[in-house]
C-alpha positions as CSV (number, residue, x, y, z in Angstrom):
1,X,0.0,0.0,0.0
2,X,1.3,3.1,-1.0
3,X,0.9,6.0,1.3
4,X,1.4,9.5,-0.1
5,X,0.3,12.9,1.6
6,X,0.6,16.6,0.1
7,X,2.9,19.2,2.0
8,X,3.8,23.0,2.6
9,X,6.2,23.1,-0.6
10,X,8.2,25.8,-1.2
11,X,8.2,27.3,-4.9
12,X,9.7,30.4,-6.7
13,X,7.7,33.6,-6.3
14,X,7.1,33.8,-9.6
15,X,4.8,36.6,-9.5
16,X,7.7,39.0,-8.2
17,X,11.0,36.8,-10.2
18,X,9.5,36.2,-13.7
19,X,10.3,33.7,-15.7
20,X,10.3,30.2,-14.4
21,X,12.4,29.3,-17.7
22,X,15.2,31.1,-15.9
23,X,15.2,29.6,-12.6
24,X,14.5,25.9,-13.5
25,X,17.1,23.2,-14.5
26,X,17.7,19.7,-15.9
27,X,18.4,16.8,-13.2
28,X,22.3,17.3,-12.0
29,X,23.1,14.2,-13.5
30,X,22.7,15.4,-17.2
31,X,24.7,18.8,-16.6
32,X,28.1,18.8,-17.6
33,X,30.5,21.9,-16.7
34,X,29.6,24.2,-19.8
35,X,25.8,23.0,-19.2
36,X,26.1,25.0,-15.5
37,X,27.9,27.7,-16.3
38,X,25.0,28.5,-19.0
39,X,21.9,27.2,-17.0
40,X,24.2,29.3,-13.6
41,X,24.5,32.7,-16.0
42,X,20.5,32.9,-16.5
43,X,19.7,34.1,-13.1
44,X,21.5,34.3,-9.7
45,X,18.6,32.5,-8.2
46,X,18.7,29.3,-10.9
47,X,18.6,25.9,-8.5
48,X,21.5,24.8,-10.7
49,X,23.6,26.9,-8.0
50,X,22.5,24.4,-5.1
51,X,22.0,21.0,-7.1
52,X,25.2,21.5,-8.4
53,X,27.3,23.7,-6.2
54,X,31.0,25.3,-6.9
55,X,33.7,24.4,-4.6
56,X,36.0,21.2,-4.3
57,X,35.8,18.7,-2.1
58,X,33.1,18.5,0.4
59,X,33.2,21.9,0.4
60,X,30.5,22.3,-2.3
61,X,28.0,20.7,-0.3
62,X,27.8,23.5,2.2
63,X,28.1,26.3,-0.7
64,X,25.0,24.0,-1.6
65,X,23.7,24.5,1.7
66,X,24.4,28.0,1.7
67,X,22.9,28.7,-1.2
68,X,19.9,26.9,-0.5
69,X,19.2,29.0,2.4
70,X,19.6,32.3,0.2
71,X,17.4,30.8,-2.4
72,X,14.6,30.6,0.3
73,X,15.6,33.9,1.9
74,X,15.1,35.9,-1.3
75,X,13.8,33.9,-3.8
76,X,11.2,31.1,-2.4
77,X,7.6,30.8,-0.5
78,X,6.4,28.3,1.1
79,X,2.5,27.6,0.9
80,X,0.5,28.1,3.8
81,X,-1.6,25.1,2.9
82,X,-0.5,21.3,2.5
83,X,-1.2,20.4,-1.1
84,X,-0.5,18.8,-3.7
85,X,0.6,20.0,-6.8
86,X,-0.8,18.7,-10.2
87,X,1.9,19.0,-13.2
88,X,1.8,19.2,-17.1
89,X,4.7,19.0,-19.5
90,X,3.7,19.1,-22.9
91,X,6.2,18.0,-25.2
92,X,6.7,16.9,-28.6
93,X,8.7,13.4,-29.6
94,X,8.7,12.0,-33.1
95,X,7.2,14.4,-34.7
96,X,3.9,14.3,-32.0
97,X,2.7,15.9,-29.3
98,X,2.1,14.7,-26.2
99,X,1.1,16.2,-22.8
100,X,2.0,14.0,-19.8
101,X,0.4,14.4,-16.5
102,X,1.3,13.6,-12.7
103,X,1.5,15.2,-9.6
104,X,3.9,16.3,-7.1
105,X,3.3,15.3,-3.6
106,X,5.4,13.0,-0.2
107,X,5.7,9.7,0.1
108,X,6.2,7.2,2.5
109,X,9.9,6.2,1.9
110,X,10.4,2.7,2.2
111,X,13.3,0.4,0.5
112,X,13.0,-1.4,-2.6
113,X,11.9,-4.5,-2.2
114,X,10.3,-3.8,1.5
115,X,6.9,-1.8,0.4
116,X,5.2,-0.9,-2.6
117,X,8.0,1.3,-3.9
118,X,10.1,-0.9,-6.8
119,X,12.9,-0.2,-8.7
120,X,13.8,-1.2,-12.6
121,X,17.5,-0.5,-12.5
122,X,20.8,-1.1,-11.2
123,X,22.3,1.7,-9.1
124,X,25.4,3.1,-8.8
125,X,27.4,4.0,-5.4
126,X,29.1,7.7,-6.3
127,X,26.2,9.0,-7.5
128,X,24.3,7.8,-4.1
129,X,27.2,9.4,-1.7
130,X,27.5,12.4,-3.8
131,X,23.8,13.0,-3.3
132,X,23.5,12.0,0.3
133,X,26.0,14.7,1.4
134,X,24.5,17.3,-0.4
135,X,20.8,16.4,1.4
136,X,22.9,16.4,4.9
137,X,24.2,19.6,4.0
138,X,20.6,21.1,3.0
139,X,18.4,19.1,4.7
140,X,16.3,19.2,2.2
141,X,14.8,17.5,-0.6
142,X,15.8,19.4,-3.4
143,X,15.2,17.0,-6.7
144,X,12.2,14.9,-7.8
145,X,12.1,11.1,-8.2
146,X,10.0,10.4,-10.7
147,X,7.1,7.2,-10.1
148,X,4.3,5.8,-11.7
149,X,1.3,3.9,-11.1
150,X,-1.4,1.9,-12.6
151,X,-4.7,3.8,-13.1
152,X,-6.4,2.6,-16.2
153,X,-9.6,5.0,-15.3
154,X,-8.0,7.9,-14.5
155,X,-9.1,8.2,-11.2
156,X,-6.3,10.0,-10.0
157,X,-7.4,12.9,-11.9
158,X,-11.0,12.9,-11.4
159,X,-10.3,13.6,-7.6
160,X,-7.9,16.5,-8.8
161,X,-9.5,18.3,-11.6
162,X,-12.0,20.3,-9.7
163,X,-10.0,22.1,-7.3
164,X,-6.7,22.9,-9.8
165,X,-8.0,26.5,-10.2
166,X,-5.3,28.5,-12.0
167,X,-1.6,28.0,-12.7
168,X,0.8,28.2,-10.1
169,X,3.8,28.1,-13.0
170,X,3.5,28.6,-16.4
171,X,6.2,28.8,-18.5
172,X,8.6,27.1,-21.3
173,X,11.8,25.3,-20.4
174,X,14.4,22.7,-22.5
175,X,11.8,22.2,-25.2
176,X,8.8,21.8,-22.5
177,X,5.7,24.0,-22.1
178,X,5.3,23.2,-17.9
179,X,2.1,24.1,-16.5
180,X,2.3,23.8,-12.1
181,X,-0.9,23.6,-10.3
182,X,-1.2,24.0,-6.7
183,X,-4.4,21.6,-4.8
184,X,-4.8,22.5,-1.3
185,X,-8.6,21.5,-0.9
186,X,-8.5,19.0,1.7
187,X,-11.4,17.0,0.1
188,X,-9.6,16.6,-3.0
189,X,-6.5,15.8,-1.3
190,X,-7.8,13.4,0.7
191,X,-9.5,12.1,-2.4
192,X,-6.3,11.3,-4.2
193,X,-3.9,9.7,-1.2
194,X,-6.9,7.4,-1.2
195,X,-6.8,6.8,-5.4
196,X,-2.9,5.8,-4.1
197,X,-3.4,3.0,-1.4
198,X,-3.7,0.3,-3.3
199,X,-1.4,0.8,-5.4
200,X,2.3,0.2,-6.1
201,X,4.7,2.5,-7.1
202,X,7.8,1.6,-10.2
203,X,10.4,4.0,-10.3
204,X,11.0,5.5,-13.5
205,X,13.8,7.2,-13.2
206,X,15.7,8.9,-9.9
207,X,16.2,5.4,-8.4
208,X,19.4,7.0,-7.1
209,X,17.9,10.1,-5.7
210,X,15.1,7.5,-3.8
211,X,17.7,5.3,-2.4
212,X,19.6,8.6,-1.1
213,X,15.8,9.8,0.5
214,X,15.8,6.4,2.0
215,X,19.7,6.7,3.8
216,X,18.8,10.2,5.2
217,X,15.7,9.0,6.8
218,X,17.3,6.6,8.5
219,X,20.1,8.9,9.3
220,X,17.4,11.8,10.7
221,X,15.2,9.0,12.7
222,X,18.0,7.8,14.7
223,X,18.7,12.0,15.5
224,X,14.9,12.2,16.7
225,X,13.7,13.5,13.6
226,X,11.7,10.1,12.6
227,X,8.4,11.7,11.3
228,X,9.5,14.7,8.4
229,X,12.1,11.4,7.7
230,X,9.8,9.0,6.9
231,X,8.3,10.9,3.7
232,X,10.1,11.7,0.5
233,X,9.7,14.4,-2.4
234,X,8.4,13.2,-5.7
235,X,6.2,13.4,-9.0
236,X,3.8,10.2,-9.6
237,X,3.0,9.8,-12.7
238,X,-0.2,7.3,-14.7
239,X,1.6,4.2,-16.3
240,X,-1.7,4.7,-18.3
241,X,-1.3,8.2,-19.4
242,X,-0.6,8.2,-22.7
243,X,2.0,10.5,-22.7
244,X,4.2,8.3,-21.4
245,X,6.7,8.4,-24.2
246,X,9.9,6.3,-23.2
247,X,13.3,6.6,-25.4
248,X,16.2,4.6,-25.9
249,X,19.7,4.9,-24.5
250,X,22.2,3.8,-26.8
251,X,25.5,2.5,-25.3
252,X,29.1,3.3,-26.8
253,X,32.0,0.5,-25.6
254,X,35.5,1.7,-25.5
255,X,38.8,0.5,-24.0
256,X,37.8,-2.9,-24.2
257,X,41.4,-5.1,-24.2
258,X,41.5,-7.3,-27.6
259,X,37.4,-6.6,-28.2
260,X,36.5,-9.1,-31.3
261,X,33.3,-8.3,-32.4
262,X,33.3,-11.6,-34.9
263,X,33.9,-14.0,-31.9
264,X,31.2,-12.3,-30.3
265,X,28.8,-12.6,-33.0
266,X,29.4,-16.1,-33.8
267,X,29.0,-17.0,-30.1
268,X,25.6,-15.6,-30.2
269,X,24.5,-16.9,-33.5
270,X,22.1,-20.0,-32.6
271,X,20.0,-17.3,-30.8
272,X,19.8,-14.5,-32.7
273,X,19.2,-14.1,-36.7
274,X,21.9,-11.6,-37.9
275,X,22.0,-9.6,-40.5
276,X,24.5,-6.7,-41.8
277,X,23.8,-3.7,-43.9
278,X,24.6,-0.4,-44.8
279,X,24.3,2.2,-42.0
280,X,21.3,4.1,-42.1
281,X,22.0,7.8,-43.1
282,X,19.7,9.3,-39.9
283,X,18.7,8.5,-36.5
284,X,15.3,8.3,-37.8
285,X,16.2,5.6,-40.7
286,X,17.7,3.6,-37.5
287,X,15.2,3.8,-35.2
288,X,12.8,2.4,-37.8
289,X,15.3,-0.5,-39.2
290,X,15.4,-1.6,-35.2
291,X,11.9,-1.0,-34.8
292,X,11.4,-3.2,-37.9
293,X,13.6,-6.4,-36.3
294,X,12.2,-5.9,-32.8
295,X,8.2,-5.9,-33.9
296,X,8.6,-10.0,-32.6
297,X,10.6,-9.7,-30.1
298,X,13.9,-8.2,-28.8
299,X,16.3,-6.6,-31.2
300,X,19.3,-4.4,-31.3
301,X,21.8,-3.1,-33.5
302,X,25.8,-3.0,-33.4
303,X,28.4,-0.7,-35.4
304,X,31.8,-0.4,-35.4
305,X,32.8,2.8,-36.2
306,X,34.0,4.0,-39.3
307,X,33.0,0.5,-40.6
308,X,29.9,1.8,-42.8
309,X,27.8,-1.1,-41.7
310,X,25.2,-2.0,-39.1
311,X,24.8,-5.6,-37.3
312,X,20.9,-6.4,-37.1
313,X,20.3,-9.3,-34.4
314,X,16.6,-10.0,-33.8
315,X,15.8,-12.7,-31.0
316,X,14.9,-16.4,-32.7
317,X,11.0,-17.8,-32.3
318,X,12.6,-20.5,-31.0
319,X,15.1,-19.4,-28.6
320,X,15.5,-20.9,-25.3
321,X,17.0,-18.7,-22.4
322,X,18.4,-22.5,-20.8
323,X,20.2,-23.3,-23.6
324,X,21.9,-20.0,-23.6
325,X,22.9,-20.4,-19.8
326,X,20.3,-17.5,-18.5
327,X,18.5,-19.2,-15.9
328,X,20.0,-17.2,-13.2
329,X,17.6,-13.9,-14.9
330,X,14.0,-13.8,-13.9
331,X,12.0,-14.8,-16.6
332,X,10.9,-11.2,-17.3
333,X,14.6,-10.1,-18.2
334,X,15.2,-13.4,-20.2
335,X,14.2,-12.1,-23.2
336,X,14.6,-8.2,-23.0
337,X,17.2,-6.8,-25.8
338,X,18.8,-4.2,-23.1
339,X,19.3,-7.4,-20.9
340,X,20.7,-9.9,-23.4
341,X,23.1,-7.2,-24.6
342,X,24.6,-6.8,-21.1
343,X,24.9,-10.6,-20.5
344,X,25.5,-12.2,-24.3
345,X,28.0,-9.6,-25.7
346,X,29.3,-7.2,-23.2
347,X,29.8,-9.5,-20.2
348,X,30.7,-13.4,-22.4
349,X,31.5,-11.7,-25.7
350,X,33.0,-9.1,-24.2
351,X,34.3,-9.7,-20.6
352,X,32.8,-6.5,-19.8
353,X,31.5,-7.8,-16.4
354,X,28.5,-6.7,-14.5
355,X,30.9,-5.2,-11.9
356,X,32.5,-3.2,-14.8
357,X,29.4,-2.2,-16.3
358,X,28.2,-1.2,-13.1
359,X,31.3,1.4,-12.8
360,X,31.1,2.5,-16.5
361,X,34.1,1.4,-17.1
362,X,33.8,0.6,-20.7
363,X,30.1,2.2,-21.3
364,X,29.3,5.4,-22.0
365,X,25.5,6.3,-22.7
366,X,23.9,8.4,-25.6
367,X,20.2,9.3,-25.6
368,X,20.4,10.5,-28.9
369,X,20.7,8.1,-32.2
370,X,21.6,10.9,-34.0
371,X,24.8,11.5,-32.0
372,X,25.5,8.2,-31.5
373,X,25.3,7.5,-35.2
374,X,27.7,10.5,-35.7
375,X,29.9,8.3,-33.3
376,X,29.7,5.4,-35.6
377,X,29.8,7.2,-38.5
378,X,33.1,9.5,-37.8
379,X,35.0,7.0,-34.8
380,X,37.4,7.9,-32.1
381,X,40.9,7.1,-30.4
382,X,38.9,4.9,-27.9
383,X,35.1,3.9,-29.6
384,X,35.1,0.4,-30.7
385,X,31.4,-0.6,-31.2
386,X,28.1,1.6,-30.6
387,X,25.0,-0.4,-29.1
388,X,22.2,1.1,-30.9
389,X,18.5,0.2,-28.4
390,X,15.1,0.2,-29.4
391,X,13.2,1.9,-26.5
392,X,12.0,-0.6,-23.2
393,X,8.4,-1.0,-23.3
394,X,6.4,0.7,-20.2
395,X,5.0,-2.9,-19.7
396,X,8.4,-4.9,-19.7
397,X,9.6,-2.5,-16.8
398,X,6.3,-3.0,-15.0
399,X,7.1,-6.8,-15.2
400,X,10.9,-6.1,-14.4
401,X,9.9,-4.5,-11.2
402,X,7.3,-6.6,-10.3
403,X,10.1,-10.1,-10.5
404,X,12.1,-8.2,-8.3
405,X,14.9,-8.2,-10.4
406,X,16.7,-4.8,-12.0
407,X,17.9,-4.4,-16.0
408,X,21.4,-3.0,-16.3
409,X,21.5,0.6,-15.8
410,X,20.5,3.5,-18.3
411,X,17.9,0.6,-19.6
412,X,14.7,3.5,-20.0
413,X,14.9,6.8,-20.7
414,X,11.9,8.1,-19.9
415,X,11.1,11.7,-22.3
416,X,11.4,14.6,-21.1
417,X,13.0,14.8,-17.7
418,X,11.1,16.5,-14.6
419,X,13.1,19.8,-14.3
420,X,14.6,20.9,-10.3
421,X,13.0,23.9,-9.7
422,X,9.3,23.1,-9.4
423,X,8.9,22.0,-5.9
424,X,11.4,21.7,-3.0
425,X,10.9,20.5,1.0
426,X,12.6,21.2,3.2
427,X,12.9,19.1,6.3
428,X,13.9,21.6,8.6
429,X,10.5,23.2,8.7
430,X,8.3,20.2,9.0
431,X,5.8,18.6,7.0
């Protein structure tokens, strides 16, 4: 049972700062150093300056901390009224638009595995420590994780759509019209915490950012803190929406000691049916060729750079995940292309072990196809093959999460990302 409550957020004053394009900001973990420097230069007040703070060493955490406290000084109010806050991106992907819907609200942390929160993905340690001292430093939750559930009627938004009254936020950001609304009647509220109990809750992306909500809590509850601990910051979104739009996440192996890409093919061919052609001349032309081979099952596509040619393997009818040694996956990641890639031809093929996979130390992840066809197009000093993915069904990680099992990391890319900047709690004023 999932329990979720609204709370006292705090939000820009938009009505005295402007525009809320100027003070949001991408999740920290897509920001590279010319990304913050642009994002930083927009407006003194940006949340870029706390989610990724200047300084070296642990000293950036309390610049963090710092400028946290400015932010909500000059910058922030904090609603008189728990509530929930109902959110819109509209967006457009493929040539369509969508408009995907959620809302913002505090739930019940519990670990994976231990409540009705479950997780997709593997996580990674350094991204959990670096987050963890930056929400000691704070004390606050400053970033959303980002969850879904399953409400085929739409109930979720019946018990909403009454009291949403005007726009808290309104504004265009990274290719996103976002549209903020703020629910404080306690009928409605009360309405949709109840829509939530019986439900169960798949992280879509942030599974780093929950984990680290899940340390602190225990870290606060053992300082007397337990009750603002025991809830955690983040945007729930309708597995049945149907702008749910998920992406793929194309992987690029490098520095890979004697990699033969032959050997690894012909260990693989009694389960897959391989073909090779010409590389397609766009990232459109690819995603249709994969979506072509994977319309029966899993499929993916290899290049070498500089080679001209994609590798086509599409998952035999017939295959049988015991005769290719993969009883140890849960039958839902038996048959998954991201999951086959990581165990058939990075990790045997390869040697790229799940250990080294886990550290990235011969990944690195594009979620573009046209850059990563650029990569095998053009090369490098270090590129030896690019992993091209067709995108994980919404349904596959539903049955992922419900095995209990995890795909490799960067398996779902789920379009767009929730911007920092809409929401933030603080625990040091309560719930």
């Amino acid at each position: 049972m999932a329990h979720v409550r609204p709370l006292r957020g705090f939000r820009y004053d938009l009505p005295r700062l402007g525009d809320a394009g100027l003070l949001l900001a991408p999740p920290y973990d897509v920001v590279d150093g010319a990304g913050r420097e642009r994002i930083g230069a927009r407006s003194p007040h940006n949340c870029i300056h706390v989610i990724l703070p200047e300084g070296e060493g642990d000293a950036k955490y309390e610049e963090g901390a710092r400028r946290f406290a400015a932010l909500e000084r000059e910058a922030l109010v904090r609603d008189a009224s728990p509530s929930f806050y109902v959110y819109h991106q509209t967006f457009t992907s493929e040539g369509q638009q969508y408009t995907r819907k959620g809302f913002i609200g505090l739930i019940e942390l519990t670990r994976f595995g231990a409540g009705p929160v479950l997780a997709h993905e593997r996580t990674l340690s350094g991204p959990k420590a670096d987050r963890l001292k930056l929400m000691r430093a704070c004390e606050a939750h400053l970033e959303l994780v980002f969850g879904m559930f399953s409400d085929p009627g739409r109930a979720w938004e019946a018990a909403t759509t009454r009291a949403l009254g005007s726009p808290v936020l309104e504004g265009d950001f990274d290719g996103t019209h976002h549209v903020l609304y703020r629910v404080d009647d306690p009928a409605a509220t009360a309405a949709l915490s109840s829509v939530l109990e019986d439900k169960k809750i798949y992280i879509a992306d942030g599974h780093h950012r929950y984990e680290t909500m899940c340390t602190f809590r225990d870290e606060l509850a053992a300082a007397g803190k337990g009750e603002v601990a025991r809830w955690g910051l983040i945007f729930l979104s309708n597995l049945d929406d149907p702008g749910l739009v998920v992406l793929p996440t194309h992987r690029l192996i490098h520095s890979v000691p004697g990699l033969d890409l032959a050997a690894a093919l012909a260990q693989v061919e009694p389960f897959f049916t391989i073909s090779r052609e010409p590389l397609p001349a766009s990232g459109a032309a690819v995603r249709a060729r994969l979506a072509e081979a994977g319309a029966r099952g899993a499929a993916f596509g290899l290049a070498a750079p500089a080679s001209g040619e994609l590798v086509v393997l599409a998952l035999r009818p017939d295959f049988d995940p015991a005769v290719a040694g993969l009883q140890h996956l849960a039958p839902a990641l038996q048959r998954l292309d991201v999951a086959l890639l990581h165990e058939l031809i990075l990790d045997r093929g390869f040697g790229v072990t799940r250990e080294a996979q886990a550290l990235n130390t011969n990944i690195r992840y594009y979620k573009s196809t046209d850059e990563a066809l650029a990569v095998a197009r053009a090369g490098g000093s270090d590129v030896q093959l690019v992993c091209f993915m067709n995108p994980t069904p919404v349904s596959d990680v539903r049955a992922v999460c419900d095995s209990g099992e995890v795909m490799p990391q960067k398996s779902t890319f789920f379009y767009p990302k929730i911007p920092t900047g809409l929401v933030f709690h603080d625990l040091k004023a309560g719930l």
